[in-house]
DRENLOTI-536307 format. One line per 5 residues: number of its first residue (from 1); for each residue x, y, z of C-alpha. Coordinates in steps of 0.02 Angstrom, whole numbers, plus 50000, padded with zeros to 5 digits. Each point is the difference from the previous one (the first is absolute). Last residue first. Example, Ala and Ser with C-alpha at 12.3 -4.5 7.8 and 13.67 -1.06 7.14 Angstrom:
% DRENLOTI-536307
2) 50684:49947:50357 ~ 49931:49828:50033
//
This chain:
% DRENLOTI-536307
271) 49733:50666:50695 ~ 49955:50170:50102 ~ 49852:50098:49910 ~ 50040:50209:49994 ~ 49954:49988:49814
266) 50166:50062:49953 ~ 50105:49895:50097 ~ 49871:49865:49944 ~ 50028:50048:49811 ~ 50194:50019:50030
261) 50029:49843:50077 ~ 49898:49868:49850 ~ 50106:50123:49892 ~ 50138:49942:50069 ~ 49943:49817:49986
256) 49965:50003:49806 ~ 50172:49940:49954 ~ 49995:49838:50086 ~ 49848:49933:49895 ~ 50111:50015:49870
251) 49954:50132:49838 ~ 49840:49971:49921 ~ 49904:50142:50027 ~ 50089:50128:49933 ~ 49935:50162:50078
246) 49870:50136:49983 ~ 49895:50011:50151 ~ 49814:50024:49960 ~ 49885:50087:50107 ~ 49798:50016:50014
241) 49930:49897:49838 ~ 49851:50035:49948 ~ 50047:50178:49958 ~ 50024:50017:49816 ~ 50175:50027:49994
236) 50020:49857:50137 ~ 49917:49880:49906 ~ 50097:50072:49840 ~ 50142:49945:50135 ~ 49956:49858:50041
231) 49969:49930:49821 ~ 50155:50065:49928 ~ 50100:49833:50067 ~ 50154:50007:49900 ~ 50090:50133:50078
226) 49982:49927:50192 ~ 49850:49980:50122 ~ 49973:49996:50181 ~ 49828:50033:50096 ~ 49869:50108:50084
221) 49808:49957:49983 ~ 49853:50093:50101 ~ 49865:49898:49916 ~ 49883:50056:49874 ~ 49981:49863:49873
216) 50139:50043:49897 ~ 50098:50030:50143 ~ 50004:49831:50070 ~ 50052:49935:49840 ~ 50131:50088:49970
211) 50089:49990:50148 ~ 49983:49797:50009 ~ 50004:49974:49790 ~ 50182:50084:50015 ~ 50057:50031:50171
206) 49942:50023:50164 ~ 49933:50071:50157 ~ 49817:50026:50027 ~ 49923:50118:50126 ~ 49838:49999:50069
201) 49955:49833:49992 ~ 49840:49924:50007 ~ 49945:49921:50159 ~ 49913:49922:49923 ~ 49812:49946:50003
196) 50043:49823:49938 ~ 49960:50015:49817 ~ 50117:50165:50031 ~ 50125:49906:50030 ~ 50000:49878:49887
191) 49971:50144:49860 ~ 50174:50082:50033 ~ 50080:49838:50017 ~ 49957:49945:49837 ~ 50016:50200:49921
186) 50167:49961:50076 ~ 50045:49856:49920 ~ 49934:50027:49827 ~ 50101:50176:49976 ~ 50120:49897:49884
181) 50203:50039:49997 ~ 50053:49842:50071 ~ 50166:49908:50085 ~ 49953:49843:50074 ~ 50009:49985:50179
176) 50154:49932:50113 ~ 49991:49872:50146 ~ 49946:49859:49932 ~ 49856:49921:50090 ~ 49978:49852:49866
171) 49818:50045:49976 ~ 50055:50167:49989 ~ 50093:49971:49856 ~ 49909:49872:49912 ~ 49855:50137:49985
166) 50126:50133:49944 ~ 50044:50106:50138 ~ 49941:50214:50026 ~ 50011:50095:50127 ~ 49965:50105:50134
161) 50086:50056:50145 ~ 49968:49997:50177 ~ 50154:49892:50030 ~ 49979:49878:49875 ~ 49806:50004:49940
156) 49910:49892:49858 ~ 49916:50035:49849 ~ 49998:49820:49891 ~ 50027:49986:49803 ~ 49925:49915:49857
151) 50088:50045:49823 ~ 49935:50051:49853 ~ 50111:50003:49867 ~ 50202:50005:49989 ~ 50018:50180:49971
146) 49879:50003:50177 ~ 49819:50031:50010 ~ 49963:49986:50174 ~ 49865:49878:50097 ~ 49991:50054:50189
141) 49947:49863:50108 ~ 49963:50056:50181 ~ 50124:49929:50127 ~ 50012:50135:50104 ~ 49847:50113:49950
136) 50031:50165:50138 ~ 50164:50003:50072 ~ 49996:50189:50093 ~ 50124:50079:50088 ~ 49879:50078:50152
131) 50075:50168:50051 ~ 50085:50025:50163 ~ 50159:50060:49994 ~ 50102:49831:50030 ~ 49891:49944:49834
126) 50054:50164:49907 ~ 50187:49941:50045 ~ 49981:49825:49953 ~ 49903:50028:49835 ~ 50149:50132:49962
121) 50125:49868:50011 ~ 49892:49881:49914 ~ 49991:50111:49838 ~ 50182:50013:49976 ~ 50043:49838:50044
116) 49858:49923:49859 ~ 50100:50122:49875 ~ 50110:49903:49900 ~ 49952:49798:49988 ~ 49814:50074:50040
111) 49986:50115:49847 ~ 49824:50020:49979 ~ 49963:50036:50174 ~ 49861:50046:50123 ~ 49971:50097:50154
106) 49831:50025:50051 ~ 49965:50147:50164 ~ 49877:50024:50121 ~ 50008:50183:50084 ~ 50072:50026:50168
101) 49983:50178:49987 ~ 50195:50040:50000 ~ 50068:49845:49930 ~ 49885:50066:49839 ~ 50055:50185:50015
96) 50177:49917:49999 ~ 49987:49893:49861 ~ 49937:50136:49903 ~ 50172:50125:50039 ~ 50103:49858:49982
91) 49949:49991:49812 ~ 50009:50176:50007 ~ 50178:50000:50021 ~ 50037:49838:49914 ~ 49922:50119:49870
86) 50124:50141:50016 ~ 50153:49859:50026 ~ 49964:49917:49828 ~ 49965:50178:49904 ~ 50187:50062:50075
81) 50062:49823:49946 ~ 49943:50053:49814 ~ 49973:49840:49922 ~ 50127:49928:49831 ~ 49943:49904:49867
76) 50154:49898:49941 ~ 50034:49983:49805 ~ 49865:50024:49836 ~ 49869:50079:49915 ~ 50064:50200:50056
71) 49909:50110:49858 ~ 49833:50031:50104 ~ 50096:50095:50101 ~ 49951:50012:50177 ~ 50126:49893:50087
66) 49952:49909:50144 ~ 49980:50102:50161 ~ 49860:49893:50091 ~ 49859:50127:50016 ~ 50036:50128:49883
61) 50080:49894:49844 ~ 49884:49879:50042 ~ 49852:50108:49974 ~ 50084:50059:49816 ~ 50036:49824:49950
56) 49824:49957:50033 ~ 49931:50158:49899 ~ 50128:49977:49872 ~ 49913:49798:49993 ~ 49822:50060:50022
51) 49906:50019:50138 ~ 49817:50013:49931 ~ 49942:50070:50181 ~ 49891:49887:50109 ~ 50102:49868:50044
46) 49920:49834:50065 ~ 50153:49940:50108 ~ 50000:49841:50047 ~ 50147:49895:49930 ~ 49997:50153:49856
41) 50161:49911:49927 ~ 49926:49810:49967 ~ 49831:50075:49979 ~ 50073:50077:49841 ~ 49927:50167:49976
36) 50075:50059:49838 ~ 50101:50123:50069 ~ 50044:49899:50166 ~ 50072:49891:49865 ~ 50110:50111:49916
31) 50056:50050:50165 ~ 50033:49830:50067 ~ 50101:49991:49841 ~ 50101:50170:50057 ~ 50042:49938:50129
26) 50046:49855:49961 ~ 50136:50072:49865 ~ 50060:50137:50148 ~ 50064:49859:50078 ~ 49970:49984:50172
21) 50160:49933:50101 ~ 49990:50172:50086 ~ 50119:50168:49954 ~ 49978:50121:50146 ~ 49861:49893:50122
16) 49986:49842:50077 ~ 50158:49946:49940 ~ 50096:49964:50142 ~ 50123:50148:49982 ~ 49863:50124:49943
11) 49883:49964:50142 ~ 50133:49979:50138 ~ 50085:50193:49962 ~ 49820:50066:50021 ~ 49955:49884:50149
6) 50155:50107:50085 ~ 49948:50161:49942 ~ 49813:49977:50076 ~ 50059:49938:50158 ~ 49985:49823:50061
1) 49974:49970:50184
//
């Protein structure tokens, strides 16, 4: 079992929270671009406010821990481990209620080289508890807009978890996805499965475009998301999107496995 003080002392000495690798100069590009409602930065999110850059610096500032002042432009950004372990809280508290009813869940990644063992952990344990992990669309096509073009990828499943390979990729079998930020996949497996009569899933548990997504159009969506990712958390502002845990999310895979312990502790779900 992992107590709260003793994930608090891993966070900040791994990284994923105290000062992070996140500069505060992407931050405050994604920002800027959030602002001005790149696609690139929304990755789902339709806001409804005008969210401007104070605004976004201001949200961050309350649910991550980054510095308020419009003045800092450069160095570390830094998350409140105190706001990390409060949402892991109710992160655990969702995942739970869902192990508790036996409700379908999706689990999908945009960071599979850091994160897939994080998500898979949990899709074992909710699977021992009785809800139906669901792979709906493996193999569909999924064409994403990439700095490099548009590229063809392939949804596919490791573990219960979803994500993303470039066409080559999966043809080849390899055993990592690629690393995206586009809400493509799931609305793909979203609309497989309900072009099948679902089920649909209750719960989905993510990260960028996978979180949100989902909660844009209406689904229960909980997820991971560090300083430069406003999207979740104006999702989160404006209530599409249920919980969002602050934290780097691009620290080793390694690093992520306490937290894996305390969210299952918490959620009353052996691993």
């Amino acid at each position: 079992m992992v107590s709260a003080g003793v994930l608090r002392e891993h966070l900040v000495a791994a990284g994923l929270a105290g000062r992070v690798a996140t500069g505060r100069e992407d931050s405050l590009r994604s920002y800027r671009l959030f602002a001005a409602r790149d696609p690139r930065v929304l990755i789902g999110v339709d806001p409804v406010g005008a969210w401007r850059v104070p605004d976004l610096v201001g949200l961050m500032a309350e649910r991550c821990g980054v510095s308020g002042d419009m003045g800092c432009v450069s160095g570390a950004d830094v998350i409140d481990p105190e706001l990390t372990i409060a949402a892991l809280d109710a992160f655990a508290e969702r995942i739970g209620t869902a192990a508790r009813r036996r409700a379908p869940v999706l689990l999908g990644t945009g960071h599979p080289h850091r994160l897939l063992g994080f998500y898979a952990a949990l899709a074992a344990a909710l699977s021992a508890a009785g809800c139906a992990v669901l792979t709906p669309a493996k193999g569909r096509r999924v064409d994403i807009l990439t700095r490099f073009g548009l590229r063809t990828h392939n949804l596919d499943y490791v573990r219960g978890v979803a994500l993303v390979r470039e066409s080559g990729a999966f043809t080849r079998g390899c055993a990592t996805g690629a690393h995206t930020h586009s809400p493509l996949p799931v609305r793909t497996a979203l609309a497989a499965a309900a072009e099948v009569g679902g089920p649909l899933p209750e719960l989905v548990i993510g990260d960028h475009g996978w979180v949100c997504g989902a909660g844009q159009l209406g689904f229960e969506a909980i997820g991971l998301a560090d300083t430069d990712d406003p999207a979740p958390f104006v999702g989160q502002a404006e209530g599409c999107v249920a919980v969002v845990v602050p934290v780097d999310d691009a620290v080793r895979s390694a690093y992520y496995r306490p937290l894996t312990r305390y969210v299952l502790n918490r959620a009353c779900l052996s691993q």
